[in-house]
ROKOL-212353 format. One line per 10 residues: number of its first residue (from 0); for each residue x negated, y, z of N, C-alpha, C. Coordinates in pm, whole numbers, always signed. Layout:
! ROKOL-212353
NUM	X,Y,Z,X,Y,Z,X,Y,Z  ... .
//
This chain:
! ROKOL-212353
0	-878,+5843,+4162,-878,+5698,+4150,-934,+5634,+4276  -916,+5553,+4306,-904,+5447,+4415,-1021,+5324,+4377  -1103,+5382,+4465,-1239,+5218,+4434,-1217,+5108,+4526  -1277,+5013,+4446,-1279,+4869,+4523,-1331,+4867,+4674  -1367,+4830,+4754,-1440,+4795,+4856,-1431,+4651,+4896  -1391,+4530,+4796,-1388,+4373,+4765,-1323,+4363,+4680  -1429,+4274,+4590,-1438,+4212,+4465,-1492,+4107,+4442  -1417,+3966,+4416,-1512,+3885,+4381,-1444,+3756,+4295  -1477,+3679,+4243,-1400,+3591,+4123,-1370,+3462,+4232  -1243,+3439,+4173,-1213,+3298,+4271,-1080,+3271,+4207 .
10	-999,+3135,+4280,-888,+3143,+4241,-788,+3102,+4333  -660,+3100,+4256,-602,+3075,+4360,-531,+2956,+4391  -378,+2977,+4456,-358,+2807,+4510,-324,+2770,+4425  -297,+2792,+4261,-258,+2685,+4193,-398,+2670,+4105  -485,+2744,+4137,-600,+2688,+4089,-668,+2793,+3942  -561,+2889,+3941,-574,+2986,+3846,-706,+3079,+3882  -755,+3133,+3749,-889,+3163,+3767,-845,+3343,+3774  -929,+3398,+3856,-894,+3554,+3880,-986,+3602,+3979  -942,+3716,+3990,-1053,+3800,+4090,-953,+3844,+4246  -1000,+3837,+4297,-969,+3899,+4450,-1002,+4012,+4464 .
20	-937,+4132,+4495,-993,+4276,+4476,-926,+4332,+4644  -984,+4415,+4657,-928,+4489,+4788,-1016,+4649,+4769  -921,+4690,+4823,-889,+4844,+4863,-846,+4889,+4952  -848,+5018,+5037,-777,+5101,+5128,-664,+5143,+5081  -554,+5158,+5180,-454,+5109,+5119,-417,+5244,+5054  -312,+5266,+4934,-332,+5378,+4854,-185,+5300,+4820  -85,+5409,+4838,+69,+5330,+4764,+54,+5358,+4623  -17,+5480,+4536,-6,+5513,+4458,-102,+5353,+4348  -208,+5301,+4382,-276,+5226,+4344,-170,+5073,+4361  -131,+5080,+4462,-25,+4924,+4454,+68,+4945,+4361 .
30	+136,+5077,+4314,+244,+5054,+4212,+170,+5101,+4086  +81,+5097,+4087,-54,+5065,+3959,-93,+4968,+3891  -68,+4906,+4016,-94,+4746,+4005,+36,+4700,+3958  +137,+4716,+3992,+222,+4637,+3998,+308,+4711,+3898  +282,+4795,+3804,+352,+4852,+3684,+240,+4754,+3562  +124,+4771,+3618,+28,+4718,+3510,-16,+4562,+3447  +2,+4504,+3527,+8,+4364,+3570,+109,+4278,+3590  +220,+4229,+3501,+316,+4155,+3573,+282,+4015,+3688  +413,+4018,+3793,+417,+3949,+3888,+389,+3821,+3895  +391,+3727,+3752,+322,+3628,+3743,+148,+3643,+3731 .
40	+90,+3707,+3737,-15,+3690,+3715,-122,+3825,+3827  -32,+3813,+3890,-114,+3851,+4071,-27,+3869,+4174  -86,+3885,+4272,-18,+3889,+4393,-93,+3906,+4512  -4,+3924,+4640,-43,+3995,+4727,-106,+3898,+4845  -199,+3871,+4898,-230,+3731,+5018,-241,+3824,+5148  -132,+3804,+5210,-86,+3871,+5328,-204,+3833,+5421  -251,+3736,+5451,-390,+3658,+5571,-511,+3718,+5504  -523,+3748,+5396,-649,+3812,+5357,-648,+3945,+5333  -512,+3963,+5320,-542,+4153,+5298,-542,+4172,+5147  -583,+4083,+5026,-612,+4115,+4932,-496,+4049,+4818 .
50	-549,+4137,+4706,-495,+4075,+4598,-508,+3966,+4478  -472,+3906,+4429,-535,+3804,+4317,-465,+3871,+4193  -592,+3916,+4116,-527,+3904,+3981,-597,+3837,+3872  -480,+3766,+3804,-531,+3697,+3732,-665,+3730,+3587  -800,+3624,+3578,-886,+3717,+3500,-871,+3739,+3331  -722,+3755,+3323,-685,+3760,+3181,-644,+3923,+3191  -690,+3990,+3339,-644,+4133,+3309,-802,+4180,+3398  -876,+4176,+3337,-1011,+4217,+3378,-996,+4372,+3322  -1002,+4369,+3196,-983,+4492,+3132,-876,+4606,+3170  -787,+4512,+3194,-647,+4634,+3315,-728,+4690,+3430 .
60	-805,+4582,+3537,-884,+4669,+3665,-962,+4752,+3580  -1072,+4687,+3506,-1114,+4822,+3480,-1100,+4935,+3473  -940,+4947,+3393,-902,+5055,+3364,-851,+5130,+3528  -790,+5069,+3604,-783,+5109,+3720,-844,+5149,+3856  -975,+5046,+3842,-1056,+5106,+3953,-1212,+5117,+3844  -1289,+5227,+3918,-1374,+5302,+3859,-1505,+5188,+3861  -1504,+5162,+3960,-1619,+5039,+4014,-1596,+4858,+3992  -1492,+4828,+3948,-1432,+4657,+3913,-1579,+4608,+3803  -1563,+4716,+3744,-1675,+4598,+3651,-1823,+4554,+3694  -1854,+4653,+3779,-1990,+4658,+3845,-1984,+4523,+3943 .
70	-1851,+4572,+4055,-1858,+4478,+4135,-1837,+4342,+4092  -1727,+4315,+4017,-1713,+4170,+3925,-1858,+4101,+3845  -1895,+4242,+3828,-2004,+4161,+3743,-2166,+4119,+3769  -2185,+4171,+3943,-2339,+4197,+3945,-2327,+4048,+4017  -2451,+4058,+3948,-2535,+3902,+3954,-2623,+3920,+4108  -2594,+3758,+4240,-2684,+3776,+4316,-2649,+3872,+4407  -2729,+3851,+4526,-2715,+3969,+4639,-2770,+4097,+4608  -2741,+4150,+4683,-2840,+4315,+4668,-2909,+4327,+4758  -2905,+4252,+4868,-3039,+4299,+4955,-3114,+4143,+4958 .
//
């Protein structure tokens, strides 16, 4: 499995609420994504590198990356 290395809640241009996630790139993890998640409800932001998915599939990342809930969920900086 394929961990996060950016995660964080935001939304996007139409104002939809979701998480921004990023990874190294892994083809096997993009058609993970993109079997798991239909195309309305994420996508790819070519200028950022990352993805938006929408946070009505929180429970899908989970299931996909090992670390989403930690990173989505910790409160505050760490250092």
């Amino acid at each position: 499995m394929v961990s996060l290395n950016t995660c964080y809640k935001g939304g996007n241009e139409n104002g939809e609420t979701g998480y921004w996630i990023g990874f190294r790139y892994d083809l096997d993890a993009v058609e993970d994504i993109k079997k798991a998640i239909p195309h309305t409800e994420r996508r790819w932001d070519e200028d950022k590198k990352l993805w938006w998915v929408s946070e009505a599939y929180d429970a899908k990342l989970c299931e996909l990356f090992p670390n989403f809930y930690a990173l989505a969920h910790q409160q505050g900086s760490l250092f």
